[in-house]
C-alpha positions as CSV (number, residue, x, y, z in Angstrom):
1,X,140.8,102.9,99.5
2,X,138.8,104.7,101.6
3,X,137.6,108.6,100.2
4,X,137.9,110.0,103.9
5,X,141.7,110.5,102.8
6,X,142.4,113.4,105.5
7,X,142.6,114.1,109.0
8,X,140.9,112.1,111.4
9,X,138.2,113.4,113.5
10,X,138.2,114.2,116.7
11,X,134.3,114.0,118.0
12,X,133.8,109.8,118.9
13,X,130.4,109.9,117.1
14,X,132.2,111.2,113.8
15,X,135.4,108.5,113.9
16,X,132.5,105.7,114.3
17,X,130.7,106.9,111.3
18,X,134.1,106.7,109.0
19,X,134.8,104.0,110.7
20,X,131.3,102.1,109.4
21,X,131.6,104.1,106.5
22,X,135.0,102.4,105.5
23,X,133.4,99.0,106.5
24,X,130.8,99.5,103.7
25,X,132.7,101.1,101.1
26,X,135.9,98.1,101.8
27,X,132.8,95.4,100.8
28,X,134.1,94.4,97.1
29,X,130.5,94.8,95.8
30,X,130.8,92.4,92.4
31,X,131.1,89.4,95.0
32,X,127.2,90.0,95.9
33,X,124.7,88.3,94.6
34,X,121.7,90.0,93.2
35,X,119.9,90.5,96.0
36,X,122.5,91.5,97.9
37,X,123.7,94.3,95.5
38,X,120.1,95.2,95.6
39,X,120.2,95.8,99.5
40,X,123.3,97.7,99.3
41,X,122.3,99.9,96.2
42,X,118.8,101.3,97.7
43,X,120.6,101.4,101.5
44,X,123.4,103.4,99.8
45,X,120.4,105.9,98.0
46,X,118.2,105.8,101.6
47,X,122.0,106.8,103.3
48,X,122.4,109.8,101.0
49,X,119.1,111.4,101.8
50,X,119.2,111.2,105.8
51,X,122.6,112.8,105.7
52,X,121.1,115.5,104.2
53,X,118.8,115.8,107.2
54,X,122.0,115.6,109.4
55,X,123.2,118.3,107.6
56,X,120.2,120.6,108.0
57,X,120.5,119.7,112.1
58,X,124.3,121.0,112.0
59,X,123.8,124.2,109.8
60,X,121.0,125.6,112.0
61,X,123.6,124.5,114.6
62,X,126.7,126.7,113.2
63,X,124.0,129.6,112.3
64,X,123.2,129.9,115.6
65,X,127.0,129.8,117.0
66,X,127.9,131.9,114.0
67,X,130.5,129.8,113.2
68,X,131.9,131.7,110.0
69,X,132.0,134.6,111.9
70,X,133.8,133.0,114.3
71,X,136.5,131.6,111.2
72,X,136.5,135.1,110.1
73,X,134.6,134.3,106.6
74,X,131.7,136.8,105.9
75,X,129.5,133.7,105.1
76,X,129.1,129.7,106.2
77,X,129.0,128.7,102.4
78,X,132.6,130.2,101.7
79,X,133.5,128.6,105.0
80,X,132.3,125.4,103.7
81,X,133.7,125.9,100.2
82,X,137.2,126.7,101.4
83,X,137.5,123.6,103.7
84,X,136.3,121.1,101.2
85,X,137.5,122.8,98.3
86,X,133.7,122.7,97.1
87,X,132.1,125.5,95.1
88,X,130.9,128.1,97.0
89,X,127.7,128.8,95.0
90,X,126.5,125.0,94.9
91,X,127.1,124.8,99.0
92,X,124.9,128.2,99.6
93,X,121.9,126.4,97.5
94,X,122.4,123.6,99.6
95,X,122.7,125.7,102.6
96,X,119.4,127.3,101.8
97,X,117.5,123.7,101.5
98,X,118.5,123.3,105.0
99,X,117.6,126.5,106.5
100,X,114.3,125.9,104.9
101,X,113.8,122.8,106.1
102,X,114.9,123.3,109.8
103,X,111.3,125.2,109.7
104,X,109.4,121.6,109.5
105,X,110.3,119.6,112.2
106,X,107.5,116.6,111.2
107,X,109.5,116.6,107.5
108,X,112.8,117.6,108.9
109,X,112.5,114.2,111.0
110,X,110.8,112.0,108.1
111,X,114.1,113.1,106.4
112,X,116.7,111.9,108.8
113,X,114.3,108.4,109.5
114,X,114.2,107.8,105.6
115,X,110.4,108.3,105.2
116,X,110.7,110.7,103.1
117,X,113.2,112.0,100.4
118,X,114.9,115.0,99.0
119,X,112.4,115.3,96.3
120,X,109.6,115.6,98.2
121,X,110.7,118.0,100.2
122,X,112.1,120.4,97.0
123,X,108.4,119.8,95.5
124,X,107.2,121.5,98.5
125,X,109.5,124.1,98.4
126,X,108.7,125.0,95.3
127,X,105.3,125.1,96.1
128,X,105.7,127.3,98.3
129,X,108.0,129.4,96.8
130,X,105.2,129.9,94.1
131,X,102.6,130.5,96.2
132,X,104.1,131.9,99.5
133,X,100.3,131.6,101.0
134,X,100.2,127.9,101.4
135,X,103.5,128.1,104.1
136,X,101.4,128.5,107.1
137,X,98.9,125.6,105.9
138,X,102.4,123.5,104.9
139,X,103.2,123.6,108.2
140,X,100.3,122.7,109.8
141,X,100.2,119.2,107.2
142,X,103.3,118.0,107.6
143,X,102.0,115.0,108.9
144,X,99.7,114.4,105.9
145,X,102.8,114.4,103.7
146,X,104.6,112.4,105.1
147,X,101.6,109.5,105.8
148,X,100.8,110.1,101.5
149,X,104.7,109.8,101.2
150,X,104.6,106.2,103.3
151,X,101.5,104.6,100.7
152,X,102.2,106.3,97.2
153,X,104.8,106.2,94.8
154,X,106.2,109.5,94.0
155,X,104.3,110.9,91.2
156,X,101.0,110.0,93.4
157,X,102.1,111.8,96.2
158,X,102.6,114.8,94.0
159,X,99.3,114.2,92.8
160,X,98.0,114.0,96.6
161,X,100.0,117.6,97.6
162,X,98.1,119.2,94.3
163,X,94.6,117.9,95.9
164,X,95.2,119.4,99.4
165,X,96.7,122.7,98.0
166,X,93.3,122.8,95.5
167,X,91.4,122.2,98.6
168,X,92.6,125.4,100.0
169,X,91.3,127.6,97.5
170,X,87.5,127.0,97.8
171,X,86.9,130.3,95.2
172,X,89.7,129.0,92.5
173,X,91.4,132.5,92.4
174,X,95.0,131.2,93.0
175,X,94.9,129.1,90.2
176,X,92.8,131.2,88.2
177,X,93.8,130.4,84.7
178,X,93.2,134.4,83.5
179,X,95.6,135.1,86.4
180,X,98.4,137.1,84.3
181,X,101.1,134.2,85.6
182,X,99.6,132.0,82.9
183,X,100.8,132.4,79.5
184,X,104.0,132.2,76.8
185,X,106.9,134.7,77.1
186,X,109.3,134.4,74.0
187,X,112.8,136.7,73.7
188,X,115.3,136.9,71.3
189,X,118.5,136.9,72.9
190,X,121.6,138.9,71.9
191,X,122.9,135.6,70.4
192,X,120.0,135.1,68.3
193,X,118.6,132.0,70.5
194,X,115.2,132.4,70.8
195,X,113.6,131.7,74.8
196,X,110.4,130.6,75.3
197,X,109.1,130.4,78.9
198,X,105.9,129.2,79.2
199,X,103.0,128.4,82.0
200,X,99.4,126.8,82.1
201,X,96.6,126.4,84.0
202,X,96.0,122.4,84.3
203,X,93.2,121.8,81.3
204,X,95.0,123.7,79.1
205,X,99.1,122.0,80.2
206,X,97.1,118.9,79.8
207,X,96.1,119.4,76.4
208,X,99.1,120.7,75.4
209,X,101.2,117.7,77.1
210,X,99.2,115.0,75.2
211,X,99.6,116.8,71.8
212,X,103.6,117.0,72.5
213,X,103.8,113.1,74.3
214,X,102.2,112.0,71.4
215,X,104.9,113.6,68.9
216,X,107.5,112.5,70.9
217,X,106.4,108.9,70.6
218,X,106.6,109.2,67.1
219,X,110.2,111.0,67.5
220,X,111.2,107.5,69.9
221,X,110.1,105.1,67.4
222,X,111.7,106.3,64.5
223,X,115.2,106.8,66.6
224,X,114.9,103.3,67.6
225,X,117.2,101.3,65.4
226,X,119.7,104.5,66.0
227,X,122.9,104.5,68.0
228,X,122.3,106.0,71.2
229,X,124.5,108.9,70.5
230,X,122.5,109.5,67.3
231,X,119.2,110.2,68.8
232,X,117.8,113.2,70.2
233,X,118.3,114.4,74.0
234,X,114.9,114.6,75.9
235,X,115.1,118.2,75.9
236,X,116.0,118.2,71.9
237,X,112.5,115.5,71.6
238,X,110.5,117.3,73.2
239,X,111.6,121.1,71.2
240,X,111.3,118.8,67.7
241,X,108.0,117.8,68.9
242,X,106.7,121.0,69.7
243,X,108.0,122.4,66.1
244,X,106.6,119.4,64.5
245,X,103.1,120.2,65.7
246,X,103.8,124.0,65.1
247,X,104.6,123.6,61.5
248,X,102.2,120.7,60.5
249,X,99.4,122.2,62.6
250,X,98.3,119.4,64.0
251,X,96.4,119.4,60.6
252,X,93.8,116.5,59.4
253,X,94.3,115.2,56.1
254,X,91.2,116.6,55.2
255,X,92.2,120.0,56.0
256,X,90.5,120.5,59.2
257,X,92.0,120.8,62.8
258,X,91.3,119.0,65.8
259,X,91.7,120.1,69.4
260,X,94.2,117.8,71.5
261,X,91.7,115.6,73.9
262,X,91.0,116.4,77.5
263,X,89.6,113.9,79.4
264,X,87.9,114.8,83.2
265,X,87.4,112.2,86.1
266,X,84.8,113.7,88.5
267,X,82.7,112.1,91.1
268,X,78.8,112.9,91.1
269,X,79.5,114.6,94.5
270,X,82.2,117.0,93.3
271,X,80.0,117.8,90.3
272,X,76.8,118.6,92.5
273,X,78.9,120.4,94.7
274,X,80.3,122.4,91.6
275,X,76.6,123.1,89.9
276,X,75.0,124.5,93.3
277,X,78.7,126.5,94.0
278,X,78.7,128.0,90.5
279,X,75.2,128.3,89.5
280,X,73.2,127.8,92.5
281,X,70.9,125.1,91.1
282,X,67.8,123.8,92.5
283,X,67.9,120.4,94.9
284,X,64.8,117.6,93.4
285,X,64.6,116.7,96.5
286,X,63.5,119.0,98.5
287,X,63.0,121.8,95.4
288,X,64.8,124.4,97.2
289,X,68.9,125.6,96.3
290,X,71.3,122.7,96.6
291,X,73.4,122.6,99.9
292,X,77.1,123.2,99.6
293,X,79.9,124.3,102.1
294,X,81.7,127.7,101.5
295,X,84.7,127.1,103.6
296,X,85.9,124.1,101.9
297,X,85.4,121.6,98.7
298,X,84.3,117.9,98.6
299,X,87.9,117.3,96.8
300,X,89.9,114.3,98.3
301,X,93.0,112.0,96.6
302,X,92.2,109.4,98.8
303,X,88.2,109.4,98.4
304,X,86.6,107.9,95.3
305,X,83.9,111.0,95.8
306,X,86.5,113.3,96.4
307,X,87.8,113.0,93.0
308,X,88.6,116.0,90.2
309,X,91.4,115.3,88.0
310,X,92.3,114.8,84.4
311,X,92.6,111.1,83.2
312,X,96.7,111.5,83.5
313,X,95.4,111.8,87.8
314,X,96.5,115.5,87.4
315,X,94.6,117.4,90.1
316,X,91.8,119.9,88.3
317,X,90.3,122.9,90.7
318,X,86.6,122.2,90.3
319,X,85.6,125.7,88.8
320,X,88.6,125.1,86.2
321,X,86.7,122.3,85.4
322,X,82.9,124.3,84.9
323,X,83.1,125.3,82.0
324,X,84.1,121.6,80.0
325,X,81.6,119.8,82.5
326,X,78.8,121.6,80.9
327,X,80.1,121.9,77.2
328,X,81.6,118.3,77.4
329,X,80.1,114.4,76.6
330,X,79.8,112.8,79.8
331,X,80.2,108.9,80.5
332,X,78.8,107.5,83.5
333,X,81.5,105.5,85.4
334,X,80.4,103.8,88.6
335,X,83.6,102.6,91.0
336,X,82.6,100.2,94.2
337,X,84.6,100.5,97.1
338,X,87.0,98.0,96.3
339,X,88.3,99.9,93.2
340,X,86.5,98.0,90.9
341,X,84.3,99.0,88.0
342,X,81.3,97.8,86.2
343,X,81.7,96.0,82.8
344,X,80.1,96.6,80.0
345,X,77.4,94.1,79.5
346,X,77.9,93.6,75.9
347,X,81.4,93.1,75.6
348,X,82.4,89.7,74.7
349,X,85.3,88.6,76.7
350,X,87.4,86.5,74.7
351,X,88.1,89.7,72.2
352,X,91.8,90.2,72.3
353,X,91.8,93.9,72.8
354,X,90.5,95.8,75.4
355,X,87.3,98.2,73.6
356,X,87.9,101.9,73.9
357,X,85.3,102.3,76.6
358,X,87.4,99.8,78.6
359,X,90.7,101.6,77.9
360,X,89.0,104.9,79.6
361,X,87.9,103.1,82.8
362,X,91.2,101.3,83.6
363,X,93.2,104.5,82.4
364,X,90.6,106.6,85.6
365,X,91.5,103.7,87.7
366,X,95.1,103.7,87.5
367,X,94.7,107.4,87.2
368,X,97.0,107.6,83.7
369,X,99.9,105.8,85.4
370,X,102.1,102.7,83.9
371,X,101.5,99.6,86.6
372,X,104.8,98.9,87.8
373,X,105.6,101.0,90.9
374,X,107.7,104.2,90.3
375,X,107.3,104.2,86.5
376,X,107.4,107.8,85.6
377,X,107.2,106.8,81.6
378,X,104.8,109.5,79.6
379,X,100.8,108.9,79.6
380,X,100.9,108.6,76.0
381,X,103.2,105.5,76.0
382,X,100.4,103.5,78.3
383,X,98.9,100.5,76.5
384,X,96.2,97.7,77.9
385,X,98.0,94.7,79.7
386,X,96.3,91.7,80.2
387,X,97.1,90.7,83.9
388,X,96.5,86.8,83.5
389,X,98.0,87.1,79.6
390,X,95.2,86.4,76.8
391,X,97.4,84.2,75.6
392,X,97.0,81.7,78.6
393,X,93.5,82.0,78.8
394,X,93.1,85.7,79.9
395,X,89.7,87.1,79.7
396,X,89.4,91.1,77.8
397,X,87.3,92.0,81.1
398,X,88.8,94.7,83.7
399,X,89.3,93.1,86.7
400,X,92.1,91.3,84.0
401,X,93.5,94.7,83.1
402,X,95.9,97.3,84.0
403,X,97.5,99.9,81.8
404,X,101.5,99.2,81.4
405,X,103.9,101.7,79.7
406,X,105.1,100.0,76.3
407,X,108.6,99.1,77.4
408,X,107.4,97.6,80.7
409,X,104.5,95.5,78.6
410,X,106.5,94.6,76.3
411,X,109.6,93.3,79.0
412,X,106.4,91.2,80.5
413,X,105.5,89.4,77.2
414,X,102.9,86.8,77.9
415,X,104.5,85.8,82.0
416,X,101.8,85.5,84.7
C-alpha cells in the first residue's frame, strides 16, 4: 500500500514523483539479495536528505508569494501543520533549517545533488549560531566544505571545519578559554533535579573526555553479560561515569592523584610559528626575530605541517596550546609524505604487541580514529590491529598497524 493515501496531485512533475515513489516502495524488499538491499537502504537515506533541499527551494518559494497569508494562516508552519496534520512546532524548526540554508547556494546545491547531508549542514549552523562572526567567512567557503565533505568521513570533516574556523582567529580570542562562555553552571530545579550545563575550551574537554570514556568502558564491560534492557542508557553511562570519578577522585592507590592525559600533535612549523608569535624568539639562522605572518596561522587539516590537534584529531588553537608546549615532554615524530612514519630502530618485530611508543604514532596518524570508515566509537575503546594478522605472519612494525575500535577488532579476528 502506498503512504500517498490522499488526493492526487495536480502539477505533472509531482504525479511522476508518487508515481516512482510507489514503484520503489511496491518492491517487496526481503526478495533482495544483500547487495541489493544494500543499494536500496543507502539510496532510500541519500533520497531523504535531497528532499530536504527540495524543500528549502519551495519554502523560500511560498515566503516570497506569502502563501499563508494568502490561506489566511498568520504563519507557513501552522499552514503546513494543518494540511498534514503535523505538529506545528516541529514544522517551524524545520522551516527555519530551510530559510537558513536558502542563504548558501554552494551547500544548498551539494544538498539537493547528495554531496553533502543534513548533518553537515546543522554542524554549520550551529557554528554559526555560536559564533555569529564566522557567517560572512561561511559563506565565502562553501566550496571548501563541500570538497572536505567529498574525501572524509564525517567526524574528519568536522575536524576539517574546526581547523578553518581556528584559522580565522590568528590572536585566539574567540576561543579564549578565560572567555566567561567557558565553565560549569549547576541549578537545582523546583523538582529537586539537579542541572549541570557545562562548556570547555579544547585541552581542558579533552582531558575531561578521556577521564569519562575511560569510566564508561569500565561501565560497558561489566553490563556485558546483561540484558539489553538491564544496562544503562548512554546518557545514564556517561552521568554514572562522571559520579564515579567524582566520588573516587580519580584517586591512586597510593593516595595520590593523577591529572587525566593530554596528548598534542604539532608540526615543527606550527610550533616555530607559535614561539616567534607568542614570545618573539630569536631566528639561528640569521640571529635576528623569527618571521611569522600576523594575518593568518600556518594551521592546515590537510597539510602534515599544518597540523595542531590533540591525539583524538581534535583541532587545538595554537596559543591554547603555549602553555603545555613549553611545560610538556616532547617526542619527536617525523611523517614523510606518504603518511608514513619512522620505526623505532630497536624494536624487534616479531613482539606480539605494538610498544607504547608505537601506539602514539599510529594513534597521530589515524588522528584517534577506529579504521573502518564512519566508526564514531569513543577514543578510549581504540586498540592496535595488526593489518596482515600476527598470527599469519604479521610483523609488530607500523606500516602493519592501524588502530581499530574493540568491537570492530574483535569482529576481524585474525582475516586478512
Amino acid at each position: 500500500m502506498s503512504i500517498f493515501e490522499h488526493e492526487a496531485p495536480t502539477h505533472p512533475a509531482l504525479a511522476e514523483f508518487r508515481g516512482g515513489f510507489d514503484a520503489v516502495d511496491g518492491v517487496p524488499l526481503s526478495t533482495l539479495e544483500v547487495d541489493e538491499l544494500n543499494e536500496f537502504l543507502i539510496e532510500a537515506y541519500r533520497a531523504q536528505q535531497q528532499i530536504k533541499g527540495l524543500l528549502a527551494k519551495v519554502v523560500h518559494e511560498a515566503i516570497n508569494q506569502q502563501l499563508a497569508k494568502r490561506h489566511g494562516e498568520h504563519s507557513l508552519s501552522v499552514h503546513i501543520a494543518g494540511q498534514v496534520h503535523g505538529n506545528s512546532k516541529r514544522v517551524a524548526s524545520e522551516l527555519a533549517f530551510a530559510r537558513w540554508l536558502h542563504r548558501f547556494p554552494e551547500l544548498h546545491a551539494a544538498l539537493i545533488a547528495g554531496d553533502v547531508t543534513v548533518a553537515h549542514l546543522n554542524e554549520l549552523r550551529q557554528l554559526e549560531n555560536k559564533h555569529p562572526k564566522a557567517s560572512p567567512h561561511m559563506e565565502r567557503a562553501q566550496d571548501f566544505f563541500v570538497d572536505a565533505a567529498a574525501k572524509l568521513q564525517f567526524p574528519q570533516w568536522v575536524d576539517s571545519v574546526g581547523y578553518w574556523f581556528k584559522a580565522l582567529d590568528p590572536d585566539g580570542k574567540l576561543n579564549d578559554p578565560k572567555d566567561p562562555k567557558y565553565g560549569t553552571v549547576v541549578t537545582e530545579l523546583p523538582s529537586g533535579d539537579v542541572l549541570v550545563q557545562m562548556r570547555m575550551d579544547t585541552i581542558t574537554g579533552e582531558a575531561f573526555l578521556i577521564a569519562v570514556e575511560h569510566e564508561e568502558k569500565k561501565i560497558t564491560d561489566a553490563e556485558a553479560d546483561l540484558e539489553p534492557d538491564e544496562k544503562l542508557s548512554p546518557k545514564q553511562r556517561t552521568q554514572t561515569a562522571i559520579m564515579l570519578l567524582i566520588v573516587r577522585g580519580f584517586q591512586k592507590e597510593d593516595g595520590t592523584f593523577p591529572e587525566p592525559l593530554v596528548q598534542l600533535v604539532m608540526s615543527t612549523k606550527v610550533a616555530e610559528d607559535l614561539l616567534a608569535r607568542a614570545l618573539g624568539c630569536i631566528d639561528p639562522d640569521t640571529n635576528g626575530p623569527m618571521d611569522f605572518d600576523p594575518f593568518e596561522l600556518p594551521i592546515n587539516y590537510d597539510d602534515l605541517d599544518g597540523r595542531c590537534e590533540t591525539i583524538r584529531g581534535k583541532p587545538v588553537h595554537p596559543m591554547h596550546a603555549l602553555i603545555p608546549l613549553l611545560i610538556s615532554k616532547m617526542r619527536r615524530l617525523v611523517i614523510d609524505e606518504y603518511n608514513q612514519a619512522t620505526e623505532e630502530p630497536d624494536h624487534v618485530p616479531e613482539f606480539r604487541f605494538f610498544n607504547k611508543k608505537q601506539r602514539q604514532v599510529l594513534l597521530a596518524l589515524a588522528r584517534g580514529k577506529c579504521g573502518i570508515a564512519g566508526c564514531n566509537n569513543p577514543y578510549a575503546w581504540l586498540q592496535m590491529d595488526h593489518i596482515h594478522p600476527h598470527s599469519r605472519g604479521g610483523q609488530t612494525l607500523l606500516p602493519n598497524g592501524k588502530p581499530l575500535c574493540q568491537p570492530h577488532n574483535k569482529a576481524k579476528g585474525d582475516r586478512i
